[in-house]
C-alpha positions as CSV (number, residue, x, y, z in Angstrom):
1,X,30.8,0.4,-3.9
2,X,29.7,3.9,-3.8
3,X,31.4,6.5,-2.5
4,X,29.0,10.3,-1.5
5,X,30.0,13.2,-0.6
6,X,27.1,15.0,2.4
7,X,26.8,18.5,3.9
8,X,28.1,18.1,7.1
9,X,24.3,18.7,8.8
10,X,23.5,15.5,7.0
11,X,26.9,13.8,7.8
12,X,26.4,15.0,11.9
13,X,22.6,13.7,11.6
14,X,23.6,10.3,10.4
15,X,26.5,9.6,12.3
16,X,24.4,11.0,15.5
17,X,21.7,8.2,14.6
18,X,24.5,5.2,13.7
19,X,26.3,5.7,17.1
20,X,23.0,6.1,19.3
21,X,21.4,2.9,17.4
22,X,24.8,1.0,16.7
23,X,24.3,0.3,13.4
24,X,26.3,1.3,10.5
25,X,26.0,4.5,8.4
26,X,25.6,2.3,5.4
27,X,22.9,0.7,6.7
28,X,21.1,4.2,6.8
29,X,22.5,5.3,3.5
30,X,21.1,1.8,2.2
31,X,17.2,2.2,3.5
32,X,17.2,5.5,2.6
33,X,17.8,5.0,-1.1
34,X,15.7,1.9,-0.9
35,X,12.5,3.3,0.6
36,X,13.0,6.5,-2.0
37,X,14.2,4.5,-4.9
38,X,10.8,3.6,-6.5
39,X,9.2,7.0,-6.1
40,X,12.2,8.8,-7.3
41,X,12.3,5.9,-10.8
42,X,8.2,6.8,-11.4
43,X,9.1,10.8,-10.9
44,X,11.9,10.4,-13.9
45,X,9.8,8.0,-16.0
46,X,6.9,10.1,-16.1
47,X,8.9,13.1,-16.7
48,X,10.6,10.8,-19.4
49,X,7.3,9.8,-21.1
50,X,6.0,13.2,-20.9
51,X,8.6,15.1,-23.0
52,X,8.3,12.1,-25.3
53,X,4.4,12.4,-25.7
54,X,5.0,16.3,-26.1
55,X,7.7,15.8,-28.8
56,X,5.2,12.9,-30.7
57,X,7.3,9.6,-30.2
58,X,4.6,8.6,-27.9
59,X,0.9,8.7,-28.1
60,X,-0.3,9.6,-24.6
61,X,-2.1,7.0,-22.6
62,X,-6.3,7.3,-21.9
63,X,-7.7,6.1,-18.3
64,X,-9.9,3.2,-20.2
65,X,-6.9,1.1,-20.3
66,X,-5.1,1.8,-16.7
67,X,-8.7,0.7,-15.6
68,X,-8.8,-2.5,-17.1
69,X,-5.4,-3.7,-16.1
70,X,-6.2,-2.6,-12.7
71,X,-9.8,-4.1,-12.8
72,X,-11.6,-1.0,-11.0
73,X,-14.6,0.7,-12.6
């Protein structure tokens, strides 16, 4: 259970779209943070790594290997 607090533009726009479709707010809420989830993780990770490579925990990573895992040339 979660519990957000919106600006009311937000709250009017998403209870505008759950009437007219007759689904649930939650069920907006829910695909919202799904579809954005992953992108948002990979910002914050790289961000992450990056201050860690600047600070010298990390060593930072070459193309070489990214291209082998991925099998492209």
């Amino acid at each position: 259970m979660i519990a957000i607090r919106l600006p009311k533009e937000i709250e009017l726009r998403l209870n505008t779209l759950a009437t007219s479709t007759g689904r649930t707010k939650s069920y907006y809420v829910r695909e919202a943070l799904l579809k954005h989830l992953t992108n948002i993780e990979n910002i914050y990770m790289a961000e992450k790594h990056r201050q860690n490579t600047r600070a010298g925990s990390v060593r930072p990573a070459t193309l070489k290997p990214v291209v082998k895992r991925r099998g492209t040339k």
